[in-house]
N, C-alpha and C positions, 0 to 999 in steps of 0.2 A: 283242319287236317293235322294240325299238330300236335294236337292234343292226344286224337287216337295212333298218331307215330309213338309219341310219350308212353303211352300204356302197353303198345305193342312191344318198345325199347322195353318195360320193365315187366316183360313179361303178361301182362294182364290181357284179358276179351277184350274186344271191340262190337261184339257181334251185337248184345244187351244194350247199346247206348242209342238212344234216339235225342234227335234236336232240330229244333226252327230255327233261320234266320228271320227275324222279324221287322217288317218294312210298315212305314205308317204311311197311309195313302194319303187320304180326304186333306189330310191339314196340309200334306204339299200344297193342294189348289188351292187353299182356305189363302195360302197366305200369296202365293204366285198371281193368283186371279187378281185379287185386290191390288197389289201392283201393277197388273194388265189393264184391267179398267182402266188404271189412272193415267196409263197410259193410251187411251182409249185402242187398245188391241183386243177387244172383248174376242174377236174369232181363235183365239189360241187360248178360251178360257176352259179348264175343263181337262187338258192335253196333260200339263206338265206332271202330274202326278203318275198319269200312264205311263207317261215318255219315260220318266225317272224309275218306276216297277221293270219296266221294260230293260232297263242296263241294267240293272239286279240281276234279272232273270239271263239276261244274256250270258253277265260271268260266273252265272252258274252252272251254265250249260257248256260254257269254256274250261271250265274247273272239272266240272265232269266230263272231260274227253283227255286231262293229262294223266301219262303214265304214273304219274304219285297218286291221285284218284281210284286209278284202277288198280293200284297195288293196293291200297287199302279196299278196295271194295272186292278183291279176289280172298283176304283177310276178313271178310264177313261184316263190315260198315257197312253201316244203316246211309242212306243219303239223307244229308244234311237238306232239308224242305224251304224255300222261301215262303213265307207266311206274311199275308197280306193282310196287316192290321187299319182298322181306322178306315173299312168300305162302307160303310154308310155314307151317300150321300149329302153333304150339310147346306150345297148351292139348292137351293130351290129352282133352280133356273135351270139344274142341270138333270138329267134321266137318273130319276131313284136308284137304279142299280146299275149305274153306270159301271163305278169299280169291281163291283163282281161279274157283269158280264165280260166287259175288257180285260181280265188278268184272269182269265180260265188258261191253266197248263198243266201238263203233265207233270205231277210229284211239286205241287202247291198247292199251300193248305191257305184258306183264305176263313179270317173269323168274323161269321155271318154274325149282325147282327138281327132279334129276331125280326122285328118288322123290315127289315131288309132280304130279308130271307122269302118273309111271306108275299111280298112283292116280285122276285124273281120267279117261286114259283108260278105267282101269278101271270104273267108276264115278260118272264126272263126264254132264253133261249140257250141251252146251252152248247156250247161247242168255244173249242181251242184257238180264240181272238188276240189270245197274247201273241202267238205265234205270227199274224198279220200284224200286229201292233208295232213288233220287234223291229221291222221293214222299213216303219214310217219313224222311228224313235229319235235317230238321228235327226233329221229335217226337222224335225217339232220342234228337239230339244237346240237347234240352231236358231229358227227361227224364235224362239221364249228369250234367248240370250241376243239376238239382233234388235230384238225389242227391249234390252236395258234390263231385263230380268238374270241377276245373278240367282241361278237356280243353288249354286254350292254355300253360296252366304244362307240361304233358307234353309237348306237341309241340314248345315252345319246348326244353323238358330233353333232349330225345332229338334234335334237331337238334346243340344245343351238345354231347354228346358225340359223334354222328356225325362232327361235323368235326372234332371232336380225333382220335377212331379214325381216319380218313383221311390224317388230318395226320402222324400217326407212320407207318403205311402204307408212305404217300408218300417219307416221310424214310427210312425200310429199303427202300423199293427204291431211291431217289437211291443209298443206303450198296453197295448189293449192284451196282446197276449200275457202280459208280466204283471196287470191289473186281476184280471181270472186267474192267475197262480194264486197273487196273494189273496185273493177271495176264497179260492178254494183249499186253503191252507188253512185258514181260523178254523 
């Protein structure tokens, strides 16, 4: 929101600008489950990724009912989408589209992978689960942390390597784009 105050302050549109917040699913549970097991809490495997999409989505939906929200959006803002990265499921153990059918909501954009996709189709059902998820979020995300699962140490760990993974990424396509210049140069 501050960004599009920023442009409005200097004058500029807001109406043009679109954006995701982007949440990574799957590898919450990759790495919560595994500490569950070992905790032999297998019936909470599967949850904490939901649970955790789930407060995303809540203080988005809180964000969008404050009057600085609705000033910019009477100023022509786009709403900002949570976007649900990393639903493929990677548990074998767990329902192939678990994360696309649970984090169905209104103005979230979720990036199907495609055999996850063709499995939904196949077999998915779609209707609005985040909204029942939301209900249950709390209690999960209590019970994942009574069970010795520090959820904020994980999403903090899997943040700090995402942006290192990105970071080198970033740095080999700068490498490979600046390789095709000077190729395209001789």
């Amino acid at each position: 929101m501050s960004g599009l105050e920023d442009r409005l302050a200097d004058g500029q549109g807001i109406s043009d600008i679109a954006s995701v917040a982007s949440f990574f699913v799957s590898r919450v549970d990759t790495v919560a489950d595994k500490q569950l097991r070992e905790k032999g809490k297998e019936k909470l495997t599967g949850k904490a990724a939901i649970a955790n999409a789930c407060l995303a989505y809540r203080h988005f939906l809180e964000e969008s009912e404050t009057d600085r929200w609705q000033t910019l959006l009477r100023r022509g803002a786009q709403v900002q989408r949570p976007l649900w990265a990393s639903t493929s499921t990677k548990d074998p153990a767990l329902n192939d589209i678990l994360y696309v059918d649970e984090l169905i909501a209104k103005d979230t954009v979720n990036t199907i992978p495609p055999s996850t996709l063709e499995a939904f189709k196949d077999h998915g059902r779609p209707s609005e689960k985040l909204l029942v998820n939301l209900k249950q979020a709390d209690a999960t995300l209590k019970a994942i942390a009574d069970a010795g699962i520090d959820l904020n140490r994980i999403t903090t760990d899997l943040i700090e390597d995402g942006v290192k993974k990105f970071a080198v990424s970033y740095s080999e396509l700068l490498q490979a784009i600046d390789a095709k210049i000077k190729l395209i140069a001789k």
